[in-house]
N, C-alpha and C positions, 0 to 999 in steps of 0.2 A: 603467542603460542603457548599452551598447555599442555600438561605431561598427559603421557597416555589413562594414568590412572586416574586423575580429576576430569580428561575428556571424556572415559568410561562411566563413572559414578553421574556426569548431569544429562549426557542424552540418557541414558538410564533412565534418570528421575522424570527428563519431560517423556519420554517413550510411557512410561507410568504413567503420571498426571492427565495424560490424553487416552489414555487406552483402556483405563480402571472403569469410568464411568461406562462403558460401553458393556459393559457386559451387567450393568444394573437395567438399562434397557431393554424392550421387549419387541426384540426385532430377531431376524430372520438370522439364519447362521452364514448366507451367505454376506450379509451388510455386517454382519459382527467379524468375521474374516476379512473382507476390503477395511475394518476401520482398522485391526491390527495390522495390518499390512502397511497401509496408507501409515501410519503411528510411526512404525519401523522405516520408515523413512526418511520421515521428520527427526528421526532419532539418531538415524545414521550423520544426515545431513548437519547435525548439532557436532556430532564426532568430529565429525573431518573441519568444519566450521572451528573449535577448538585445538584440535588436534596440529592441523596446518596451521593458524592464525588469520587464515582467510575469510572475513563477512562474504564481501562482496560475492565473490566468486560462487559460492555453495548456497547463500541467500538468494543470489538470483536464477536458483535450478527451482529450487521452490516455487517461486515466485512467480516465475514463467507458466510451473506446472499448475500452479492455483488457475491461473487467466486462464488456460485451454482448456481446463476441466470445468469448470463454470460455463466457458461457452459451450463444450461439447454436451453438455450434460441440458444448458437451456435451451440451445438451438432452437428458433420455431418454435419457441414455447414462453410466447409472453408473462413475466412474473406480473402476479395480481395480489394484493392485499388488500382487502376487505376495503376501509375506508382511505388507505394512507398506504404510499410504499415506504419500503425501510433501507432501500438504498440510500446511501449516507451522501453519493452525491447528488442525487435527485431532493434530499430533503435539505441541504445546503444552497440547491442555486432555486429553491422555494421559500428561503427563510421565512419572506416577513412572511408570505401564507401562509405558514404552520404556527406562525405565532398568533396570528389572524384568529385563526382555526382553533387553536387552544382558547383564545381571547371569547370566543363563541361559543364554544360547548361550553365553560365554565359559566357565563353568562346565561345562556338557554338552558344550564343544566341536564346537558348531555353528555353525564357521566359516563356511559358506552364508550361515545366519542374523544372525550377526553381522554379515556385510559388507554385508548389504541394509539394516540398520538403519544402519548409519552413516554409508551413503550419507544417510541420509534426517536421521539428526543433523548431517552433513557440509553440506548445505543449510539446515537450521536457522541451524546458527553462519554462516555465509557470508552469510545477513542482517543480521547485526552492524554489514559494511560500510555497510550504512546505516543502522542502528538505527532509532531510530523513523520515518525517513524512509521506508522499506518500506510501511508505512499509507497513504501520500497517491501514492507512485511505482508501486507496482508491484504490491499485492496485486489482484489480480482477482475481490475482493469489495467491495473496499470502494466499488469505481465507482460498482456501485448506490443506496448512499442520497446517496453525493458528489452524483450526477446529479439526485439528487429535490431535495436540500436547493439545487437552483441553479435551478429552473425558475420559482420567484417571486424577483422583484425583493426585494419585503420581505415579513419573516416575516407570517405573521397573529395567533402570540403570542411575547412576548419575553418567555425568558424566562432566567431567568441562572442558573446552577444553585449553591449553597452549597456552598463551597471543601469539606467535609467529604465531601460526598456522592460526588467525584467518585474517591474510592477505592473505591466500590462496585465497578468493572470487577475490581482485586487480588481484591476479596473473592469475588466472582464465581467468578473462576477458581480460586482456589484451593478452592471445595468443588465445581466443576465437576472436578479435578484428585482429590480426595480420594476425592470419590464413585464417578470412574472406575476408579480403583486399586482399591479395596474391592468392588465389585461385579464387575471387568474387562469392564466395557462400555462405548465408547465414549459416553459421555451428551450430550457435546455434539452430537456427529453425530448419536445416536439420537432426541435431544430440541428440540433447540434449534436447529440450524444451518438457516436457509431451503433454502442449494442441499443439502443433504443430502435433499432431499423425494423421493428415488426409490424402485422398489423392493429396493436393492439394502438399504435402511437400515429397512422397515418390518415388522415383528413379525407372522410367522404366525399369531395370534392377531386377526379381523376387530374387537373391539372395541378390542384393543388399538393395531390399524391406524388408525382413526377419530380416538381421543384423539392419536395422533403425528400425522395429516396437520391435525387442527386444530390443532395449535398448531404448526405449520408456518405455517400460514396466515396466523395473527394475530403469528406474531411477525417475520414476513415483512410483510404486512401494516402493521403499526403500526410496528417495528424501521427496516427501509427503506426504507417510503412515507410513511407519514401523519403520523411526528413530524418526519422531516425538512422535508418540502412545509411543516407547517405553523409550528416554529419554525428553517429553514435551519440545522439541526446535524445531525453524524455521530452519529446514535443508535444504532445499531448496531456500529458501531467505537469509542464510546467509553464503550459498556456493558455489551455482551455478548459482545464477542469476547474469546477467551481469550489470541492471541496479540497483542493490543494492550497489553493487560496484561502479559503477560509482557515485549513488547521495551520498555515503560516501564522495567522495573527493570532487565533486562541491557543493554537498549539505550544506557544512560547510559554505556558506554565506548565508542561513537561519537566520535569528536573533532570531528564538525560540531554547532555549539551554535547557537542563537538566543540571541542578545542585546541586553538593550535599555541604550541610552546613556540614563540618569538625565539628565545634564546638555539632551541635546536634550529628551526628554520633556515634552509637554506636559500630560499626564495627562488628554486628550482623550477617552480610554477608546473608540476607535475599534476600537481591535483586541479588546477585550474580546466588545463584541460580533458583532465579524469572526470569534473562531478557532471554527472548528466541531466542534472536539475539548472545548471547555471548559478550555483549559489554559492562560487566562490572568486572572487577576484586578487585585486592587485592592492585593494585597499585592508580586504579579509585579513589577506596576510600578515599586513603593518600590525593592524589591531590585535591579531589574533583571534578572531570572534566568524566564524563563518555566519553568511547572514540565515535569517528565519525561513527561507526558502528550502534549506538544508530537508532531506527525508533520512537522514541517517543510515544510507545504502552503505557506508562503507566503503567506498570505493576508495577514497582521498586516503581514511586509512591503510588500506591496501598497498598502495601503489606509492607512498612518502616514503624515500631513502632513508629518512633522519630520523621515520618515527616520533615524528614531530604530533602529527594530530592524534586524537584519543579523545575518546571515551570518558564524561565527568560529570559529576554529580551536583549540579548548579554549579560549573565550573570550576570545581575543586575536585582532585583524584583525590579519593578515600582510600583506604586500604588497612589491614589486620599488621598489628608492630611483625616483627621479623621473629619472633621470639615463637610465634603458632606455627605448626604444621606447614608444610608448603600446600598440602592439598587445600586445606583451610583456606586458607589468602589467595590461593589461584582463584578457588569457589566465589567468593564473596568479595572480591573485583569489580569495580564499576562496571567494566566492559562486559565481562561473567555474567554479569545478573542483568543488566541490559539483553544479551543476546537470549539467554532464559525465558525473559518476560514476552520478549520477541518472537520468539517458537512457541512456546507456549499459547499464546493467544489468534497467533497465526493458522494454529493446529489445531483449535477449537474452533473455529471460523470457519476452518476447511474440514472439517469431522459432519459437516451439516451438507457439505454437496460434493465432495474429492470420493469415499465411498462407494457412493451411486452411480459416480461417473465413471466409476472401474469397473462395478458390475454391468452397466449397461455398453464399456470398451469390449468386455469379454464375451456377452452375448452377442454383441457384433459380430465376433471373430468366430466364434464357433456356428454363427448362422450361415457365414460365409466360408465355411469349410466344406 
């Protein structure tokens, strides 16, 4: 928790950092008012995020509202880019093909094609900066079951899942990965992905149409609604997405770490059944070390009596000697500048489609007046 003055002085600066560039732009007064607005929000929500000491809780207002503005905003409107999409989990459960595909235009010397692809690699690796934290800050999928698994107080089954099983998502993607490559068809998208349910993604073939919109359905359906509602975990993000899998294992050179102090530890198992990833057990605890599955939501911090888990920088809390300012050392805090970098890029992210999605809410609204 931080004093009102240092929570004042950084949503400030990110309300700033997100909202300056917008008015270098040459766009319309009304997208320059939805992006200050939208800003103002992300600013507030930094306040009270600071201000109370709560991630979780005000991270996940965000977050939700990222998912529903992206969908409301695509609805029926298949996303197309040119040679290559730049969804980060479309170009994860495609690896080897995008390596294929680099491996070809540099060979063919189809520089065009090359530079479209690495843009879209170029935005890949630039998730790094947040490594797992991506999953709970800024992907605009993942809002959806976040938002289900939060609408009951308590689950209706508890249930804990067997430290073994929770490598299924690796295993997952990587024959979601193999099979792409071998066939050159996007499987995830064509098979498995809910928002992929358009027609841009469905098989000329009416029977073969039928069997993809049902399991669209049901895994949309059970994935994002029903198992979240009913035992409050990311089921979808922490089973069958391919880029959660993926930035588990590259994600680990991240320098922001969760870690828990043995010494405070009560082994109250609070957060075990808090993390909605399943990335904490009964061994996390001994070692201290939550595993790589972690998205850095916050929750476990939230909700630890002991104050035991935090925020660190390759596993060491840094901090300014005692001798500086309080606002100083609040500021420039592991946790501080994690949640910074976290808004920050999150509201750059959503400065590209939250906007439009507000202009095109209110034109709604005033159509239907």
């Amino acid at each position: 928790m931080k004093s009102k003055t240092t929570s004042l002085i950084i949503s400030g600066f990110i309300f700033s950092i997100l909202v300056i560039p917008a008015f270098f732009l040459k766009q319309s007064i009304s997208l320059l008012f939805a992006t200050v607005l939208w800003d103002a929000v992300v600013g507030v929500l930094a306040y009270f995020m600071l201000a109370r000491g709560q991630i979780s809780k005000f991270r996940a207002i965000l977050f939700v509202l990222l998912a529903w503005a992206f969908l409301f905003l695509f609805k029926f409107k298949p996303l197309q880019f040119q040679d290559s999409s730049y969804c980060h989990i479309a170009i994860s459960s495609i690896l080897l093909n995008f390596v294929h595909n680099q491996y070809l235009a540099i060979t063919g010397g189809r520089w065009g094609i090359f530079g479209v692809l690495s843009l879209g690699f170029l935005w890949l690796v630039l998730t790094f900066i947040l490594g797992q934290a991506w999953c709970s800050w800024v992907c605009f999928y993942g809002g959806f079951d976040e938002g289900f698994s939060r609408v009951l107080k308590k689950p209706f089954l508890k249930f804990r899942l067997p430290a073994k099983l929770r490598d299924f998502s690796i295993a997952f993607a990587l024959f979601i990965i193999i099979i792409s490559f071998t066939t050159a068809i996007p499987i995830f998208c064509v098979w498995v992905c809910p928002l992929k349910a358009t027609t841009g993604f469905f098989d000329s073939d009416m029977l073969v149409r039928h069997v993809q919109l049902t399991l669209f359905i049901l895994i949309t359906a059970f994935s994002l609604v029903i198992l979240p509602l009913v035992i409050k975990k990311r089921t979808f993000c922490s089973f069958l997405c391919p880029f959660g899998a993926f930035i588990s294992v590259f994600g680990q050179i991240n320098p922001f770490r969760i870690s828990i102090d043995t010494q405070k530890c009560t082994q109250c198992k609070a957060c075990i059944e808090k993390c909605p990833v399943f990335a904490i057990n009964e061994t996390n605890l001994t070692r201290g070390l939550i595993s790589n599955y972690c998205n850095r939501c916050g929750a476990c911090m939230d909700i630890c009596p002991a104050e035991a888990i935090r925020i660190t920088f390759f596993g060491k809390e840094i901090s300014l000697p005692q001798n500086f300012p309080l606002v100083l050392r609040e500021i420039f805090e592991v946790r501080t500048i994690f949640i910074v970098i976290c808004l920050l890029i999150s509201g750059a992210v959503s400065n590209s489609f939250m906007p439009q999605a507000l202009i095109k809410l209110v034109k709604m609204i005033m159509g239907g007046l």
